[in-house]
N, C-alpha and C positions, 0 to 999 in steps of 0.2 A: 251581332248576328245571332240566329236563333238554331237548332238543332230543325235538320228537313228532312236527314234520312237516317238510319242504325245501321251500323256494320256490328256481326256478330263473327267471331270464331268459333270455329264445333267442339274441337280436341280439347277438352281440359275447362271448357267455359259453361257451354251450354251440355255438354257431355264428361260428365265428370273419369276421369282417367290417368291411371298412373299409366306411363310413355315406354315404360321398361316392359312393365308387366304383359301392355296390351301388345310390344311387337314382338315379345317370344314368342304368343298363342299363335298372332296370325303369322308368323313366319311360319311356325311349325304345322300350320294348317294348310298353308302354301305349299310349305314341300312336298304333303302327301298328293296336291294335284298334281305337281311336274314330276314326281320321282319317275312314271315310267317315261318321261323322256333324258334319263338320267342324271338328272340333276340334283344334289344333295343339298341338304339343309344349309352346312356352313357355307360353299360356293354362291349359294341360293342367297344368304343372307349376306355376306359378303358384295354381291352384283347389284340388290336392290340399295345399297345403301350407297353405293356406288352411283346409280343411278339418281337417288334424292342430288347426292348433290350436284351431280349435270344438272339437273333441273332449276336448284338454288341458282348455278351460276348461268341460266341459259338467257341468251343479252336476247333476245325478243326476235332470232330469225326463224324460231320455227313453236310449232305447241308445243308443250311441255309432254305431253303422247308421243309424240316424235324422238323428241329430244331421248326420255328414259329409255325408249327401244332400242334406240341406234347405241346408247351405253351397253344395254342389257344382251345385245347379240356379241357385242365385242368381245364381253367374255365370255362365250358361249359359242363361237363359230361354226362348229359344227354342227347346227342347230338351222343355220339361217336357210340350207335346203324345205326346212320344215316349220318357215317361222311363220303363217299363218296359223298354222295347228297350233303354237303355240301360244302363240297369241289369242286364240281362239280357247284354250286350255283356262286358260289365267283369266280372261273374262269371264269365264263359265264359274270359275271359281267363285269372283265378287257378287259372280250374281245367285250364290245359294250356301257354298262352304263357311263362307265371311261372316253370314250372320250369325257364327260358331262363337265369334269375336267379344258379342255380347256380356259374357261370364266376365271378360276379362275390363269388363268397363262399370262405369258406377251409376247409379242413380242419380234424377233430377227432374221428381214433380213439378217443380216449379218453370221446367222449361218454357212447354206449353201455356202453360198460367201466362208467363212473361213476352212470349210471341203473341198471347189473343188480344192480349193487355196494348200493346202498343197498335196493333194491327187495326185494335176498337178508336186508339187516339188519333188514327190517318199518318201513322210514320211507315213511309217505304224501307223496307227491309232486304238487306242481301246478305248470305249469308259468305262472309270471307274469310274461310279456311283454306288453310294455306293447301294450292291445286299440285299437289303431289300425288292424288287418288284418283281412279275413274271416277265421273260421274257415278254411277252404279254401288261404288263402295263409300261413296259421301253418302248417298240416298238412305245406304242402310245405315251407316252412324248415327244418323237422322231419328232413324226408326226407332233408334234404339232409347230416346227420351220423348217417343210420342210426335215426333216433328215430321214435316213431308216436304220433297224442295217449293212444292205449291205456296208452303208458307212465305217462300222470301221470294224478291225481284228477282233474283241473282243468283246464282249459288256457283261457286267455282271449281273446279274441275282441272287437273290435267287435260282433258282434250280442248277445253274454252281457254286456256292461258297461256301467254309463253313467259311470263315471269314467275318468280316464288316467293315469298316470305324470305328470308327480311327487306329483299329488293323494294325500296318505296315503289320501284314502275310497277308494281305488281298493281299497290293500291290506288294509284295513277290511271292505270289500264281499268279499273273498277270502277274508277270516277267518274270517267270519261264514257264508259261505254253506260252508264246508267244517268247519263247526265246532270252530274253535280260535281260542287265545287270543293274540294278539300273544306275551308271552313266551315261548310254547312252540314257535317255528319261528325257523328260520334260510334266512339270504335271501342266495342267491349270485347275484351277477350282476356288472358290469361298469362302470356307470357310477354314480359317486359321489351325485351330485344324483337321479337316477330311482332306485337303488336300495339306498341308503345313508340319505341323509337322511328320503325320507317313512318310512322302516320304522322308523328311531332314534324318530320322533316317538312312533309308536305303541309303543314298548320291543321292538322285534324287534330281535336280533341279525344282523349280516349278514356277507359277508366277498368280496371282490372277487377276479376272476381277472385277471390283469396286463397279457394280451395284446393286447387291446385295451379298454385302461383308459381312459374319460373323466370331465372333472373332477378335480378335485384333491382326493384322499383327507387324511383327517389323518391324525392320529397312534391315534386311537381305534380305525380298521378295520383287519382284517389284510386283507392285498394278496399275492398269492404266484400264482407261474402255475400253470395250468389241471394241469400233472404234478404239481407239489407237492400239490393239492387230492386230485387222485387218490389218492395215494400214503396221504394220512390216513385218507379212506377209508376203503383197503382194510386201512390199520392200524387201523380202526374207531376213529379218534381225530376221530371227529367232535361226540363230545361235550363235547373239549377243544376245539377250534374255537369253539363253541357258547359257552364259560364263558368264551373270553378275547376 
């Protein structure tokens, strides 16, 4: 079999990112849009983290939009008189506060280099980061190393998903809805457990970039940083990637 399509992750691959760092800023940025519905920082952080993992564990009866709301108001009851506002609040947010976020992420020339590169070879691209985020606040991650969702087939979202990372049906649902086969894509991304393990379940091949590696890789995944990935590339040795 030969490689037909790329799966990329954002967080930590194609957008370089320490995970700590980046969700004190945007918490902290969060809380200055909800405060005057009273809501404070550690409840605030507290509720969203709360909601990630409804999300991780939602078996596929509803989007992953759905799912985090109906977490998000439970601690918050007093709120659901007013939960369009609110919810109106917190989009307005991703769609202008969020790109405040930007400080707290790193650099990656080589993004774009690496999206034209492949896009010039005719490989279909989806970008499969794990759909914990609105659309709107994937778009500006995006933005944030030069990229746009117009670059990939796909790009996933809380409101397009009802699974998450690590759930293999996530990348199942990704397959299926872009029409391809587990064996015939390869899956770059960054952290071993989210983007290694469910995609081996499925027989997808994957391969990690180093920079900000988590989890502990074996011996079965190549690991190499984000230039070396480049570099094959553009030596169109992605199909040897692929076979090893």
């Amino acid at each position: 079999m030969s490689v037909k399509a790329v799966f990329f992750d954002l967080d930590g691959t194609l957008l370089p990112m320490d995970e700590t760092k980046f969700t004190k800023f945007y918490f902290s940025e969060l809380a200055k849009e909800v405060k005057c519905f009273g809501i404070e920082l550690m409840p605030l952080s507290v509720s969203i983290w709360k909601g990630v993992k409804a999300m991780v564990k939602n078996d596929g009866t509803m989007t992953n939009y759905e799912c985090f709301w109906i977490s998000f108001f439970e601690d918050f009851p007093q709120l659901l008189s007013r939960k369009e506002e609110v919810i109106a609040a917190i989009g307005h947010f991703y769609e202008t506060s969020f790109a405040n976020s930007k400080i707290a992420t790193g650099e990656n020339p080589l993004a774009v280099k690496t999206i034209r590169l492949l896009q010039e070879q005719g490989y279909p691209l989806i970008l499969a980061t794990n759909p914990i985020f609105p659309y709107t606040a994937t778009a500006t991650r995006m933005s944030f190393v030069g990229l746009k969702p117009e670059d990939f087939r796909d790009v996933s979202a809380y409101e397009n998903c009802s699974y998450a990372k690590p759930n293999p049906q996530y990348y199942m649902d990704m397959l299926e809805r872009n029409g391809l086969k587990p064996e015939e894509v390869l899956m770059i991304g960054n952290d071993f457990n989210e983007d290694v393990v469910p995609t081996r379940a499925l027989g997808m091949r994957s391969v990690l970039v180093s920079e900000c590696l988590l989890g502990e890789p074996d011996d079965q995944v190549r690991v190499m940083p984000f230039a070396e990935l480049y570099e094959k590339i553009r030596n169109r040795e992605l199909e040897e990637l692929y076979q090893n």
